[in-house]
mmCIF file of the C-alpha atoms, coordinates in Angstrom:
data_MODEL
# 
_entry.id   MODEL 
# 
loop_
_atom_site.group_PDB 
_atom_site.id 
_atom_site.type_symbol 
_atom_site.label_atom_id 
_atom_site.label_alt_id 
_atom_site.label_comp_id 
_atom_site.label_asym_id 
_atom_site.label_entity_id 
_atom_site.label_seq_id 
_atom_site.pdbx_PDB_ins_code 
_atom_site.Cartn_x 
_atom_site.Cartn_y 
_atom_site.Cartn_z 
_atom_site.occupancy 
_atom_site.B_iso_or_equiv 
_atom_site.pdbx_formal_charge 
_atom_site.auth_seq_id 
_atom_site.auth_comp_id 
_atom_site.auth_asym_id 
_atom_site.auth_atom_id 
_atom_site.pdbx_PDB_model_num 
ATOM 1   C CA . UNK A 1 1   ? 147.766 118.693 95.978  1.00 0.00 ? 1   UNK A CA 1 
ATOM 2   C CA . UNK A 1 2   ? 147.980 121.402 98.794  1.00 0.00 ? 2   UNK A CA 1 
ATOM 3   C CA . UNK A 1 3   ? 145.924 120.849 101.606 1.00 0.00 ? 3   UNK A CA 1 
ATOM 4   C CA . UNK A 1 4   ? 143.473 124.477 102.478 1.00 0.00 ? 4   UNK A CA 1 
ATOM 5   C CA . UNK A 1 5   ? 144.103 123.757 106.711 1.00 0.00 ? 5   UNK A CA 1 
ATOM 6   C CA . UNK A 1 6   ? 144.597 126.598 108.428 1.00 0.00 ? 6   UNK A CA 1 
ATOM 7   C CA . UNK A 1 7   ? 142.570 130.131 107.848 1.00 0.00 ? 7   UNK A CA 1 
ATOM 8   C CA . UNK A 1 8   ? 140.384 130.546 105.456 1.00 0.00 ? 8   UNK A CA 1 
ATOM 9   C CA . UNK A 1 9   ? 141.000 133.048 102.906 1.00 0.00 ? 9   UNK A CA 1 
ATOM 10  C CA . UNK A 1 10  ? 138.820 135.719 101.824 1.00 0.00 ? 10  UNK A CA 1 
ATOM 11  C CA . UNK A 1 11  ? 135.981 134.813 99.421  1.00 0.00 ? 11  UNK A CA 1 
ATOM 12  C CA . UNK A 1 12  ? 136.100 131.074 100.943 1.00 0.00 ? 12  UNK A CA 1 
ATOM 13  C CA . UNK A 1 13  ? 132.810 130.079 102.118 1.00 0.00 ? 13  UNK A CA 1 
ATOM 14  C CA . UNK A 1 14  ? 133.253 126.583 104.331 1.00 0.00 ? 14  UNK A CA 1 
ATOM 15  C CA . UNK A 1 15  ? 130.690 124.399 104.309 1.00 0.00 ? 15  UNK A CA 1 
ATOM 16  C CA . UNK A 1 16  ? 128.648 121.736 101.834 1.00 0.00 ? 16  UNK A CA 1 
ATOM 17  C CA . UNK A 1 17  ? 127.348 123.118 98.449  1.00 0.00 ? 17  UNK A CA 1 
ATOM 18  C CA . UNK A 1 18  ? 124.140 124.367 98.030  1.00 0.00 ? 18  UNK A CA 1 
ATOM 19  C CA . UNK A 1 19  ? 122.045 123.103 95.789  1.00 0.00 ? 19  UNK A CA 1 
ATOM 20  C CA . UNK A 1 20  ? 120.273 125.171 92.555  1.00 0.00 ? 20  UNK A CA 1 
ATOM 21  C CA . UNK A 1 21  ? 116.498 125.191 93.094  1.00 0.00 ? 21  UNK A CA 1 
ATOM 22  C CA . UNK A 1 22  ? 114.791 122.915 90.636  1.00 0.00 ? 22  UNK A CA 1 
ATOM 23  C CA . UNK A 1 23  ? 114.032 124.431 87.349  1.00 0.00 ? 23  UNK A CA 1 
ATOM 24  C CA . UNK A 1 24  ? 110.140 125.419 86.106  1.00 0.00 ? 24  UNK A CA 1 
ATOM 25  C CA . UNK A 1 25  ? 108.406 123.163 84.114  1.00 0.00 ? 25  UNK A CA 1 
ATOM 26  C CA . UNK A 1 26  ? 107.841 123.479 80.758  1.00 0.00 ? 26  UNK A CA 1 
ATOM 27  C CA . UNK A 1 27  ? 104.805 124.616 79.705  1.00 0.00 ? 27  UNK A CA 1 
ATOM 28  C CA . UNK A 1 28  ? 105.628 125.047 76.179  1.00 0.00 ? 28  UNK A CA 1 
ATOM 29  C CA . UNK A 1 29  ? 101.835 124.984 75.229  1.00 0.00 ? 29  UNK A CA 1 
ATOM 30  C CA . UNK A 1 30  ? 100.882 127.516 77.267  1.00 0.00 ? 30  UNK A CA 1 
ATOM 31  C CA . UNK A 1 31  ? 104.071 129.954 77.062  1.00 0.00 ? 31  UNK A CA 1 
ATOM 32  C CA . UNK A 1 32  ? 103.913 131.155 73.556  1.00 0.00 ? 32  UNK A CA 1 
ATOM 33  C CA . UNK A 1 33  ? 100.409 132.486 73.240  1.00 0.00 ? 33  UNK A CA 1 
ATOM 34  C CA . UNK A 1 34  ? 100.761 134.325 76.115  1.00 0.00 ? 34  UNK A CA 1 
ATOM 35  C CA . UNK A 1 35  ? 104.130 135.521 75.059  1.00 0.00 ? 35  UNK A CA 1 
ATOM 36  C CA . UNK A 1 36  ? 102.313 137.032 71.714  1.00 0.00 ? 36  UNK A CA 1 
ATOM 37  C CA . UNK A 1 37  ? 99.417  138.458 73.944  1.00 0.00 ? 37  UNK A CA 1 
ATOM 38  C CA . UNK A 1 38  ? 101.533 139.799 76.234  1.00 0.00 ? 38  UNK A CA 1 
ATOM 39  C CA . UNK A 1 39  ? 103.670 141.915 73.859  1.00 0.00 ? 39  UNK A CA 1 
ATOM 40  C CA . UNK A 1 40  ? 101.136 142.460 70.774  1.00 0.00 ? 40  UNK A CA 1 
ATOM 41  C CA . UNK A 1 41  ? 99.490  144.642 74.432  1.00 0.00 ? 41  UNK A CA 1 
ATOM 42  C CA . UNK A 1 42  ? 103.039 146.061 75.145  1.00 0.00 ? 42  UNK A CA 1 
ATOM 43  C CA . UNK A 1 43  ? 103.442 147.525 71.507  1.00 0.00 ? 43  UNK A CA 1 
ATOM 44  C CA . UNK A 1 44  ? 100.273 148.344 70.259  1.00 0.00 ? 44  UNK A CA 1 
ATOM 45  C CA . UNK A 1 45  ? 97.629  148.647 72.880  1.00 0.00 ? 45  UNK A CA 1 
ATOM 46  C CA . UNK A 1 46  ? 98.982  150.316 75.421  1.00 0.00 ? 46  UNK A CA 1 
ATOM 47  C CA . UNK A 1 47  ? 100.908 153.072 72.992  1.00 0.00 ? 47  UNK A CA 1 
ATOM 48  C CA . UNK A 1 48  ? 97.725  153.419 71.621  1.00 0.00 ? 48  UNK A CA 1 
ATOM 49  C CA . UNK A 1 49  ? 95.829  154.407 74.957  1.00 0.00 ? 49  UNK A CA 1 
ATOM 50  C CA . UNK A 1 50  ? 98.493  156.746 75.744  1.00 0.00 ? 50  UNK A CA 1 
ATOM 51  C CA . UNK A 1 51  ? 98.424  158.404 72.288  1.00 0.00 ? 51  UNK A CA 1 
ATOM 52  C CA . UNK A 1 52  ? 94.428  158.725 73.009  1.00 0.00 ? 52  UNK A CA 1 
ATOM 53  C CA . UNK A 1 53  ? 94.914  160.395 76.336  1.00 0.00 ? 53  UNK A CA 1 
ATOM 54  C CA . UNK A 1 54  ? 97.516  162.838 75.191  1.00 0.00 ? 54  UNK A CA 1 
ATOM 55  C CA . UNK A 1 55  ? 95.138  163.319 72.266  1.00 0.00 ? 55  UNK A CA 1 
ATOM 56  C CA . UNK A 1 56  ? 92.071  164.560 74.741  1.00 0.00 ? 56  UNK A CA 1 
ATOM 57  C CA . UNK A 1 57  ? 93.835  166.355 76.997  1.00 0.00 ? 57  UNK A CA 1 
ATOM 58  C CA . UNK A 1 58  ? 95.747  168.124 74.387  1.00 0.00 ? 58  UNK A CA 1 
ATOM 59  C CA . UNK A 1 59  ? 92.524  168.912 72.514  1.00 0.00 ? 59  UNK A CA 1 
ATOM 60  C CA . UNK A 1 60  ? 89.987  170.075 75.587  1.00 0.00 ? 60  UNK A CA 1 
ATOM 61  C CA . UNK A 1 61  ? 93.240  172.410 76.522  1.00 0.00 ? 61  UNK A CA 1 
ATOM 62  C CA . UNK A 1 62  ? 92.895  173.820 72.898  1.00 0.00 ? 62  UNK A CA 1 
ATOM 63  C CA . UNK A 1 63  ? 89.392  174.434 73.125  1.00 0.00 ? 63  UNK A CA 1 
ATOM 64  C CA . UNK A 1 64  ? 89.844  176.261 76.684  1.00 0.00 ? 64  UNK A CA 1 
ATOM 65  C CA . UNK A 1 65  ? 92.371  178.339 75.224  1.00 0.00 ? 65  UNK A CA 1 
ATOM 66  C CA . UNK A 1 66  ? 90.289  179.609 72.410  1.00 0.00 ? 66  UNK A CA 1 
ATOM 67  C CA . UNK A 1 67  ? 87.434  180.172 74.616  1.00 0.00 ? 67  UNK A CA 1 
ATOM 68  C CA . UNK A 1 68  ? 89.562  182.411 77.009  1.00 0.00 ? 68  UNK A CA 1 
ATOM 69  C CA . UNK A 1 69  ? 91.122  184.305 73.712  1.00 0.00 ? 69  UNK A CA 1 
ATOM 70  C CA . UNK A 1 70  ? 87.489  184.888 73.008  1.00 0.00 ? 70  UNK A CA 1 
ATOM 71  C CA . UNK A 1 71  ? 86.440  185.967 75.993  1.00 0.00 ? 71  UNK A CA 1 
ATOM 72  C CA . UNK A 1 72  ? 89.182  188.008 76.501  1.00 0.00 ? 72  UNK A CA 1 
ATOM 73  C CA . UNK A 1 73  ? 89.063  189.684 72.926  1.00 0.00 ? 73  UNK A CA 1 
ATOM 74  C CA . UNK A 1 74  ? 84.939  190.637 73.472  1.00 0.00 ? 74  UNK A CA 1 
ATOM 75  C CA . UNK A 1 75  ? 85.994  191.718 76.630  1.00 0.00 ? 75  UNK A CA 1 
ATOM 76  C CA . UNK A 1 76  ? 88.892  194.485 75.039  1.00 0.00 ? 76  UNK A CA 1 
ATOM 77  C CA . UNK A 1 77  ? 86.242  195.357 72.637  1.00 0.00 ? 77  UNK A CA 1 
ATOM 78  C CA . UNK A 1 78  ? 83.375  196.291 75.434  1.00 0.00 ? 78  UNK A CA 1 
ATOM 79  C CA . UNK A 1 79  ? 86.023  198.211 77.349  1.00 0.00 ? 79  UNK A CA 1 
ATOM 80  C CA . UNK A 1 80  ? 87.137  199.842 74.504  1.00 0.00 ? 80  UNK A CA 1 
ATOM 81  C CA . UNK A 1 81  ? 83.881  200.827 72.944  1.00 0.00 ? 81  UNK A CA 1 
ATOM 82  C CA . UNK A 1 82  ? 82.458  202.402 76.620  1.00 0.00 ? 82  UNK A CA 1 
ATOM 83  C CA . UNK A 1 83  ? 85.383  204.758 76.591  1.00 0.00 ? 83  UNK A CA 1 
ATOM 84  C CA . UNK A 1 84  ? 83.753  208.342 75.260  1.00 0.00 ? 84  UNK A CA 1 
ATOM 85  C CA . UNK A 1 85  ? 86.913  209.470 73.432  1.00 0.00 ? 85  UNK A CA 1 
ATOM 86  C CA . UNK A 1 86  ? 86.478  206.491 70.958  1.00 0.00 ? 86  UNK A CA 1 
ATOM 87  C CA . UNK A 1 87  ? 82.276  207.877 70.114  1.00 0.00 ? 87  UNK A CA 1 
ATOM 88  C CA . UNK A 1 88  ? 80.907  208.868 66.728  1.00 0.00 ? 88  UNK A CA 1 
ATOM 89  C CA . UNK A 1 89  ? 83.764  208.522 64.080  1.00 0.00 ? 89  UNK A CA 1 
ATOM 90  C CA . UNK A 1 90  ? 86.251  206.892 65.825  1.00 0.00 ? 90  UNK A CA 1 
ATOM 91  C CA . UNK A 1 91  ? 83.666  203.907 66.742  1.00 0.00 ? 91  UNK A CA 1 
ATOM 92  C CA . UNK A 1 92  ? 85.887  201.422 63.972  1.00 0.00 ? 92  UNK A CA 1 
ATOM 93  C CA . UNK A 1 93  ? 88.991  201.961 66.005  1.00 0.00 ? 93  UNK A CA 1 
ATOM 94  C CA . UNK A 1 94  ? 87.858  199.618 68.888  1.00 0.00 ? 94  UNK A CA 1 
ATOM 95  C CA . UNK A 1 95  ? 87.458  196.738 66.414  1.00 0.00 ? 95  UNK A CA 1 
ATOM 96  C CA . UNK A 1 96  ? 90.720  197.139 64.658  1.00 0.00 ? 96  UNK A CA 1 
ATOM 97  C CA . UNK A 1 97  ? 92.932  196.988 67.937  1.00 0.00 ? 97  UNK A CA 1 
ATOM 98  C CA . UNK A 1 98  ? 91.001  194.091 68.817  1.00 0.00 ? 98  UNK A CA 1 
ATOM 99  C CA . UNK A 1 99  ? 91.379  191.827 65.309  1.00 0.00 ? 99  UNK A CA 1 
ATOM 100 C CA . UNK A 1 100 ? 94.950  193.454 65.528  1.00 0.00 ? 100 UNK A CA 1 
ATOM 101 C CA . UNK A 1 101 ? 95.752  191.786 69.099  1.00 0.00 ? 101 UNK A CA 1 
ATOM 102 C CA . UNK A 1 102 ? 93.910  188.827 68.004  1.00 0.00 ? 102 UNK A CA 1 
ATOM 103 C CA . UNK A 1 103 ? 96.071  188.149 64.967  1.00 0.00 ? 103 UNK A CA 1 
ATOM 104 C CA . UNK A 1 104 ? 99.146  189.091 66.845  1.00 0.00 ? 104 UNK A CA 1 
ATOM 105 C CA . UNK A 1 105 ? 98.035  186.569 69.583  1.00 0.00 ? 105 UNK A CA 1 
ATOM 106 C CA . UNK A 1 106 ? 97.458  184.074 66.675  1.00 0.00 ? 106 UNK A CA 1 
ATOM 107 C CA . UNK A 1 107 ? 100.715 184.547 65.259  1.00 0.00 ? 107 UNK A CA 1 
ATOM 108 C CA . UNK A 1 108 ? 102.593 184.250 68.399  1.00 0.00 ? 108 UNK A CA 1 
ATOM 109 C CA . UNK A 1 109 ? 100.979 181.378 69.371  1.00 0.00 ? 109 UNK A CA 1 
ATOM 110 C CA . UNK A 1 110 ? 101.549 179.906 65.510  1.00 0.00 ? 110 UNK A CA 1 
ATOM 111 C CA . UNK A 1 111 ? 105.471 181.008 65.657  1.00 0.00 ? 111 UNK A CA 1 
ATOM 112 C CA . UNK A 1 112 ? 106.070 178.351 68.734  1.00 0.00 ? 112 UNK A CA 1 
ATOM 113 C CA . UNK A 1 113 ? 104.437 175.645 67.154  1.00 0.00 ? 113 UNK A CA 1 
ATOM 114 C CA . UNK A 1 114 ? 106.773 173.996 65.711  1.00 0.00 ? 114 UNK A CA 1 
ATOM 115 C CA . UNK A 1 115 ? 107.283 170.173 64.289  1.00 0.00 ? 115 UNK A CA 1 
ATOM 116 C CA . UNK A 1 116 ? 110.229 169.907 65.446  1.00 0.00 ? 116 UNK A CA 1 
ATOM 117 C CA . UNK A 1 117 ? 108.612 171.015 69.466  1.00 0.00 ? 117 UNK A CA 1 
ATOM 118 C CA . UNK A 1 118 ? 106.178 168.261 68.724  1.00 0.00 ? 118 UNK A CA 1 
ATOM 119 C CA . UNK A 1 119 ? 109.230 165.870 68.210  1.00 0.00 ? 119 UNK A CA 1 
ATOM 120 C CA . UNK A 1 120 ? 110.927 166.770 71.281  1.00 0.00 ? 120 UNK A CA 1 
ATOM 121 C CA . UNK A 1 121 ? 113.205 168.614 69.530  1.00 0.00 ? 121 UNK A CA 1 
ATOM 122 C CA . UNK A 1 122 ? 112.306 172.542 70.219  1.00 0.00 ? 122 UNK A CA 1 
ATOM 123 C CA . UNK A 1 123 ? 111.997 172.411 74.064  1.00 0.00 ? 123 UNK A CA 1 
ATOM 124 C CA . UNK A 1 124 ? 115.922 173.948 73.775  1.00 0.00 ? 124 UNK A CA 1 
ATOM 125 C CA . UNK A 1 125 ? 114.675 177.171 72.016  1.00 0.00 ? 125 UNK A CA 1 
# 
């Protein structure tokens, strides 16, 4: 057998071996139940909380929404009924070109919901 005298080569480390740290007991009793805890959490729990939070913030956004279309629309219809041109037999044409922006709001609004956007899939449109 050759001898390795001289230079070492790359990748050579001199020296003794070191020695693997000792293994972890086994706790076999103890391993498996928390095993099940741990992921029955990791699947179903904490999906679950998420889902919930993306539920309430996605609702309370909803509701400000509305509540600012509303506002909005009452506020077209005061402007549009103080202006004098609109008096006497014209007074309907306020509230048509507010329920007329309101629908066209409604439908825009309907048009990019989509299931596939709630899927992940529209956000290239």
């Amino acid at each position: 057998m050759p001898s390795f005298q001289g230079a070492p080569r790359p990748g050579w480390i001199p020296g003794p071996p070191v020695a693997l740290p000792p293994m972890a007991p086994d706790r076999t009793s103890g391993d498996l139940p928390d095993l099940l805890r741990r992921y029955v959490r990791q699947e179903t729990v904490d999906p679950l909380r998420n889902l919930g939070r993306f539920l309430g913030l996605g609702i309370a956004g909803s509701l400000m929404t509305a509540t600012g279309v509303v506002l909005l629309g009452v506020g077209a219809l005061r402007l549009l009924q103080d202006w004098s041109v609109l008096n006497d037999s014209w007074s309907w044409v306020p509230y048509l070109v507010v329920a007329v922006a309101l629908v066209m709001i409604a439908a825009l609004a309907g048009r990019r919901i989509s299931v596939g956007s709630s899927l992940g899939e529209g956000a290239d449109r």
